[in-house]
N, C-alpha and C positions, 0 to 999 in steps of 0.2 A: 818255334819250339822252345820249351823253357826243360830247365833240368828239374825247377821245382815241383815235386810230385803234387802239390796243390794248384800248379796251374796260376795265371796271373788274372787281374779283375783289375777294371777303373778305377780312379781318385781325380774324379774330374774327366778333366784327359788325359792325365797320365794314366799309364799303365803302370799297374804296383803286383808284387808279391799279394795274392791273398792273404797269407796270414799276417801280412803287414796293416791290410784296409783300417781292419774294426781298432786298434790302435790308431790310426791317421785319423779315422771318423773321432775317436774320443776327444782327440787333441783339437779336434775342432769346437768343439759343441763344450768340453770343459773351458777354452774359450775364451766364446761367447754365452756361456749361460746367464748371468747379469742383468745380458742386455739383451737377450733373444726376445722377452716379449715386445719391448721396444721397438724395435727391430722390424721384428714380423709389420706390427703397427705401420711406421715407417714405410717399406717395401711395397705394400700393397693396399695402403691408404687405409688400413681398417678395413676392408673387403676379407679377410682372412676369418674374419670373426663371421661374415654372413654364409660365409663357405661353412664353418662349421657347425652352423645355426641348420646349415642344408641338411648336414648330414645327421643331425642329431631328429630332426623331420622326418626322414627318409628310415630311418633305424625306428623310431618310435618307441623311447626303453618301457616297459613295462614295469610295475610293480614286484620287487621282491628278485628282481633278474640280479647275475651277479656278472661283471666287464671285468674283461682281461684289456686294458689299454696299454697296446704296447709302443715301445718311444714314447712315451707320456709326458714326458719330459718335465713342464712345468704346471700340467694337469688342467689344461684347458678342456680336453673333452672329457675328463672324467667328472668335473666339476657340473659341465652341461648336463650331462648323463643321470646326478643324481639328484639334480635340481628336479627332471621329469619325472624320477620313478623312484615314489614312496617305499621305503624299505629296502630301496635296492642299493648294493655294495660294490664296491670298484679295487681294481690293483694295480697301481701305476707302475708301469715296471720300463726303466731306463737303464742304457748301458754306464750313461755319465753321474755320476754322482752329485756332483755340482748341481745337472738339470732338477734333480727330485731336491735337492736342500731349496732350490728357489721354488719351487712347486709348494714344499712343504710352510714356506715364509708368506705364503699368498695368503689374504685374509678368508678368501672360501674354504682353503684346509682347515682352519679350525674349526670352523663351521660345520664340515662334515669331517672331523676326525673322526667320529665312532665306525665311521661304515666305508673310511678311504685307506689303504696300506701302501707304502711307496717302496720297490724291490728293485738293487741291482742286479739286471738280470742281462743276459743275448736274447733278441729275438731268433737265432738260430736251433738257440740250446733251451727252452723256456725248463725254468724252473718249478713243473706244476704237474702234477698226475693227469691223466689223459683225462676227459669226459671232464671237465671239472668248471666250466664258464658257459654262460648262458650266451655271450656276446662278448666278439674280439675285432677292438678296430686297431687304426695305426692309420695317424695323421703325419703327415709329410715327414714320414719315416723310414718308410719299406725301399725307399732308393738310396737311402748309407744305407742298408743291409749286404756283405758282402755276398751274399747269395738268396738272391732273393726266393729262389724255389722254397728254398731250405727252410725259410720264415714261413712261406705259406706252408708247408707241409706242416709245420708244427701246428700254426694256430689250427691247422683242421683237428691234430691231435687234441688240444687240451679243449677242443669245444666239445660240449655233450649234443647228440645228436636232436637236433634240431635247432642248433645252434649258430648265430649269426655270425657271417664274418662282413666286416665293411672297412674299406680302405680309403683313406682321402690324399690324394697326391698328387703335386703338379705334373702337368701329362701335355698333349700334341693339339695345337690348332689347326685343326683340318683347311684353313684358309690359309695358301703360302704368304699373301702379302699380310693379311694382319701377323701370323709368324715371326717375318722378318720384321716388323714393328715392334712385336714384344721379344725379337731378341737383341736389337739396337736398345731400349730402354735398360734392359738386363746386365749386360757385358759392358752398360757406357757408365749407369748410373748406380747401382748395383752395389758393385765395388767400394764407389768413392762414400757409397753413405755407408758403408762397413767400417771404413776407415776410420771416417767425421765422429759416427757414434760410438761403434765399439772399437776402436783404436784396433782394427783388423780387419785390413782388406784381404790378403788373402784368403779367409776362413770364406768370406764373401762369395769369395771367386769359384774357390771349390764348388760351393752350396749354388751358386749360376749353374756351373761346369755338369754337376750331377743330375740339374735338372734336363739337358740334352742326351744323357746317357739311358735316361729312364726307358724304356718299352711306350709305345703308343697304345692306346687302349684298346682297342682288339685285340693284341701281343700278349696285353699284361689279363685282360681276360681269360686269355686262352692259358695263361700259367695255373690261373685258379682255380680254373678245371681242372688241369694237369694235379691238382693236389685234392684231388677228390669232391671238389665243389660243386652243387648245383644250383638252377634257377640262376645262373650267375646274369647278372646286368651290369650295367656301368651308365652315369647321366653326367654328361658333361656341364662344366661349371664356368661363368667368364667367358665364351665361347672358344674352352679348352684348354684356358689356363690352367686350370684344376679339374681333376674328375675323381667323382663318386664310383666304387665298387664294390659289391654286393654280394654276396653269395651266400648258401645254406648249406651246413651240414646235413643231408638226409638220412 
């Protein structure tokens, strides 16, 4: 039992104050902002990049659509997103402000400044009148959310009906022993390259730590219903490292 009438929520594996999380999440990601493309790179050999090539395949943006990207952070998918679809407009919206200044230093924002906006925003709290986005993702984001329902009830809000939602997030390998392979790799190696490159390993540790807190993809399916979604699907990625999640506003 806690006395906090918010109830307490993970940072890893510690157990924190909620209203403490999304501060501890910022102090993370403010950072490493720097060096998170880096990073990402690093971690996952460049497989991170075909992960999102997946999901922008899977999505398929049409001409003239308008994306709600939320954690966008340094505008990886929003950049894909308007590479495919002529006329169409994006809103990166990040709680770190750091994240979107390196987003906004990347030589593809200049390119599409007319049609990209970068907002400090909560994926909790979105900053945007209901019905107002053709299409809302969030790439390895929605698990620092301190509540994740909460995220998804929003994006169902500000999508307009008939409106995509897609999620990309590391998620559960249904095989225990490869598992216990990619979590030896994680908790050994993980770390020390946080350290080497961005002079912070614990930020590392967290960002391992969170990835075990996450829901498994049936669970996290079954939340996105829970916020009014349907058609929902999910395709696994790296055989579970990552998985795609899907769903329609109807």
């Amino acid at each position: 039992m806690t006395d906090d009438p918010q109830g307490t929520t993970h940072f890893g594996f510690q157990t924190v104050p909620e209203a403490e999380k999304a501060g501890m999440v910022h102090g993370v990601f403010t950072r490493v902002a720097s060096r998170y493309d880096i990073m990402n790179d690093l971690m996952s050999g460049g497989v991170h990049r075909l992960w999102k090539d997946a999901m922008m395949d899977w999505l398929a943006p049409r001409p003239g659509q308008r994306l709600l990207d939320v954690a966008g952070g340094t505008g990886d998918i929003a950049f894909r997103f308007l590479k495919r679809a002529a006329g169409a407009s994006a809103v990166v919206l990040d709680m770190t402000e750091s994240m979107l200044v390196a987003g906004r230093q990347r030589a593809e924002a200049e390119r599409q400044a007319e049609r990209l906006d970068w907002v400090v925003g909560d994926a909790m709290a979105l900053p945007f009148p209901a019905n107002s986005f053709d299409v809302y993702t969030i790439s390895f984001g929605i698990r620092n959310v301190t509540r994740v329902q909460d995220a998804l009830n929003e994006a169902y809000r500000v999508l307009k009906p008939g409106g995509r939602l897609m999620v990309l997030e590391f998620s559960h390998i249904p095989n225990d022993l490869m598992q216990k392979v990619y979590d030896a790799y994680s908790f050994n190696v993980i770390p020390v390259m946080g350290q080497i490159v961005a002079k912070d390993r614990d930020s590392y540790q967290y960002l391992v730590e969170s990835i075990r807190k996450f829901p498994d993809q049936e669970t996290f399916a079954g939340m996105i219903r829970k916020a009014g979604f349907g058609q929902v699907k999910y395709r696994n990625l790296s055989l579970g490292i990552a998985a795609l999640h899907s769903g329609w506003k109807l």
